[in-house]
N, C-alpha and C positions, 0 to 999 in steps of 0.2 A: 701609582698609575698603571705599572705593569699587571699589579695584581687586577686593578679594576677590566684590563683590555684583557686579561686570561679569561676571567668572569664572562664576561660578555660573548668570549668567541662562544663557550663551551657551553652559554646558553643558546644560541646561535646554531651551533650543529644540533642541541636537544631539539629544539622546534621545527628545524629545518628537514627538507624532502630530501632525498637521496640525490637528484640531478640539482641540488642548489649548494651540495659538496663541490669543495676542489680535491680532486684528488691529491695532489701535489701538496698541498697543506694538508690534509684528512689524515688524521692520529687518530686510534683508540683510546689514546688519553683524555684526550678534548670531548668525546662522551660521557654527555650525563647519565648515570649506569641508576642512579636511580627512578628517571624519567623513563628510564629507555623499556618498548612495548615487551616485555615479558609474557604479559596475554595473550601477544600476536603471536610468537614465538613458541608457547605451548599448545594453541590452535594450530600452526603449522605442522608441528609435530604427531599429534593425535591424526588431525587428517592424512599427512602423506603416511603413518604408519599405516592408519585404517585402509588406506587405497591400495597399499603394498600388498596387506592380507588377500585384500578382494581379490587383487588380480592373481598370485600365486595360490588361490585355493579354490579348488573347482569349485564347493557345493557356496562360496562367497560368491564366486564369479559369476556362476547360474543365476543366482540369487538378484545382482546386480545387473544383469544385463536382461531380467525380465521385467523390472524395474521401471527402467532410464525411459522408455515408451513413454510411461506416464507422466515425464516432465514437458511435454508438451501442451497435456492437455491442464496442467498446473499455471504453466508460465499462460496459455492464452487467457484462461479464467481468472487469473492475477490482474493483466495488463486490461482487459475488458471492463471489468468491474471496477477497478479503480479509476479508472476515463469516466466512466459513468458516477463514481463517489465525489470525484475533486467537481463534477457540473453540478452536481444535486450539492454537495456540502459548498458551494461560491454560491449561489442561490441564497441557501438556506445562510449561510452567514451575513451575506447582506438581509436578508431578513430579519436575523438577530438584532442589527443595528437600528432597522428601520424605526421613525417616530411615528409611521401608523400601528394600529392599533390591531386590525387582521394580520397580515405579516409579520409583525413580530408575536403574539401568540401563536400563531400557524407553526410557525419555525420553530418557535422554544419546546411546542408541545409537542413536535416531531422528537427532537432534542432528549428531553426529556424521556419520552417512551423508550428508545432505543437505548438510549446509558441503562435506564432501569429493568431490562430485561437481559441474562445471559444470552451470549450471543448462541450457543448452541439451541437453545430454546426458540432464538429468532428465525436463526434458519428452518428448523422446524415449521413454525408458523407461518413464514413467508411464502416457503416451496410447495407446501401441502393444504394450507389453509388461505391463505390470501390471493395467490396466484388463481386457485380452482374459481375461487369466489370473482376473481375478475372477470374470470373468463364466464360464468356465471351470468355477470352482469353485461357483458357484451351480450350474450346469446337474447337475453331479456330487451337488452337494447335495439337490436338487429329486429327482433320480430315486432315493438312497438313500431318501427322506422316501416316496417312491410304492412305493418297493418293501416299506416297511413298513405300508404302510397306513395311514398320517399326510396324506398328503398327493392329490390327484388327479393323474391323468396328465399330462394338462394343466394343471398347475401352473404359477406364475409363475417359477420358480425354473430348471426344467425348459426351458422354451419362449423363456426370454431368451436374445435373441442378441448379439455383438458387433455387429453394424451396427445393434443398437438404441440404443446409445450414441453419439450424435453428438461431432463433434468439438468442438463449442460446450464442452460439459458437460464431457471431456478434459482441453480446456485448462484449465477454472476448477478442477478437483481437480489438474492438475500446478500451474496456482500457487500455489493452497491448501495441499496440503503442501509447497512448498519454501518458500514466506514463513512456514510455521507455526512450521519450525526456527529463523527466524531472530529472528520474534517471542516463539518461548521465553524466549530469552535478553535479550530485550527487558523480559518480564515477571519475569523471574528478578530478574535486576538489580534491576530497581523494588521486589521486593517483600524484597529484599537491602537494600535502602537503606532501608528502617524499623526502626528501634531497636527489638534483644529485648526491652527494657522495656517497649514496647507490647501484645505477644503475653502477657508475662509478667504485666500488670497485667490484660487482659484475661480471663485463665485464672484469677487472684485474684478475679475477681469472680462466678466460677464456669460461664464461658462453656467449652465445649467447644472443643479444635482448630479444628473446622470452623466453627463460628461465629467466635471468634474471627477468624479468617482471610477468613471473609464481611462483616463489620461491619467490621473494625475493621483490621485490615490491608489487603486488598486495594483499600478506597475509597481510601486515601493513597494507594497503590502506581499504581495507576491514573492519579490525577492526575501525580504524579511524573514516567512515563512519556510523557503524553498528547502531547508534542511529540513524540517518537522515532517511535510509533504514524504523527506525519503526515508525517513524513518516510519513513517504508517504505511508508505508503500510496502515496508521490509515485513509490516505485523502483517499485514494482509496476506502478505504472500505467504507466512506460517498460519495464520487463520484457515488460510485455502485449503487445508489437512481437511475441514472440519465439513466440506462441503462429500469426503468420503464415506457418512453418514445417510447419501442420497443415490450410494452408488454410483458416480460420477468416477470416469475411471481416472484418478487423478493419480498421485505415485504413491501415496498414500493408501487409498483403496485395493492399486493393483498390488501393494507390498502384504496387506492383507490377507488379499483372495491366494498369494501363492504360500503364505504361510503357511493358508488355513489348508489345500490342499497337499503341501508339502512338509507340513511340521518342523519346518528349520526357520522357527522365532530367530533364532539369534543373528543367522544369514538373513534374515528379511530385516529385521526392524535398526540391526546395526549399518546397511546401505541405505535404508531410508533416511536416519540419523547423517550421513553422511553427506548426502543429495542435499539434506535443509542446511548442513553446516554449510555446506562448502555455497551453494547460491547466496545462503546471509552474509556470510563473511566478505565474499565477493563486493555483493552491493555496498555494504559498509563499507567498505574500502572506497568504492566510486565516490560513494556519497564526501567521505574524509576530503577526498582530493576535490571535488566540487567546492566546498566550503572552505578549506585553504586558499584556491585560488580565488574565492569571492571577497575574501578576507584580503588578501592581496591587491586585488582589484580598488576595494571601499580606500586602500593605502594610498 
């Protein structure tokens, strides 16, 4: 019996959070040393070394603090674009499911395009080819609309140009819909994983489709996925390197432009390296503790 309660505690501190220790009982003994985060531990290490250099070395330090500017305009284009991915991928995921016949090909063959294209190539396309062509088709639109007499000459429709679409905006609609396809299937799943018995007793109670599927499904489905969600937030936000491609001064590009006129790669690309470590690391950590305590919660 004793052996079995030593067992237990020592699995107990492996799983457990730092505030769910007693100190007063807390041994290094009672650590499971093979469980215990070693990756975290060497992550830690790398970065506070790498940060020690930056700071005591001038041409690191310069390096890094021409940098840091550009995580602003990294984190906006992140947070922008993925509000806009998780509406377009809920959409398109209930699309997925739908038993009509337009919607769910609409959606699959959204789906589909996107998986089947490199996403650098999509950015490409989106920001320089789709975008011009919308705007394209507004201008076309606007002067049908004036030539009927709906509309004025000087119309907004009419008078928008492509150089009035910044690059900024570009890139957050190319990340937008390619994380939208992926978080379809994100949402799909999730709302795949709630037992028919639920839609079914819902409907018994004389709730519509769509209620149903507002109330009563999609809040499970939701939580279900809510880890997935912060793991794609995490790629996006490493994706968003790739929006540096459009000139978009993100920390990426600006690490770049001071390389290429300052020739110290190794001070440029080892704080840029630094900047993605240390924000993923970060979020993973929230995300961990998010999930622990959801898990605790379902308890």
């Amino acid at each position: 019996m004793a052996t079995y309660e030593a067992e237990q505690q020592r699995d107990l501190v492996a799983g457990a959070s730092l505030e769910d220790l007693n100190p007063a009982s807390f041994s290094f003994k009672d650590i499971n040393w093979k469980e215990f985060p070693w990756w975290f531990v060497a992550l830690v290490v790398i970065a506070a070394g790498t940060l020690t250099v930056i700071l005591l070395s001038p041409s690191f330090n310069e390096a890094f603090m021409t940098i840091i500017p550009g995580i602003g305009v990294t984190v906006s284009a992140t947070l922008l674009a993925f509000a806009f991915a998780v509406m377009l991928g809920l959409i398109t995921g209930l699309g997925r499911i739908s038993d009509k016949v337009f919607p769910k090909n609409a959606a699959t063959l959204y789906v589909e395009l996107v998986r089947g294209v490199p996403m650098l190539v999509l950015i490409f396309f989106i920001a320089l080819v789709l975008v011009p062509g919308l705007v394209r088709g507004s201008n076309a639109l606007g002067i049908s609309l004036f030539e009927a007499g709906v509309l004025s000459e000087n119309n907004f429709l009419s008078s928008l140009s492509i150089r009035d679409i910044p690059m900024f905006a570009r890139a957050v609609i190319a990340l937008s819909l390619t994380y939208g396809a992926f978080l379809a299937e994100v949402f799909r799943a999730g709302i795949q994983s709630i037992s028919k018995g639920q839609m079914e007793a819902a409907r018994s109670q004389g709730m519509s489709y769509g209620q149903a599927m507002r109330y009563v499904i999609l809040p499970q489905a939701i939580r279900n996925v809510l880890p997935a969600l912060g793991n794609d937030f995490i790629s996006m936000l490493k994706d968003s390197s790739l929006v540096s491609i459009l000139a978009v001064r993100d920390i990426t590009q600006t690490a770049r432009l001071y390389a290429g006129h300052s020739f110290r790669f190794n001070e440029s690309y080892v704080s840029l390296a630094v900047l993605y470590l240390t924000m993923t690391v970060s979020l993973s950590l929230v995300i961990k503790i998010i999930e622990r305590r959801m898990a605790t919660n379902d308890r």
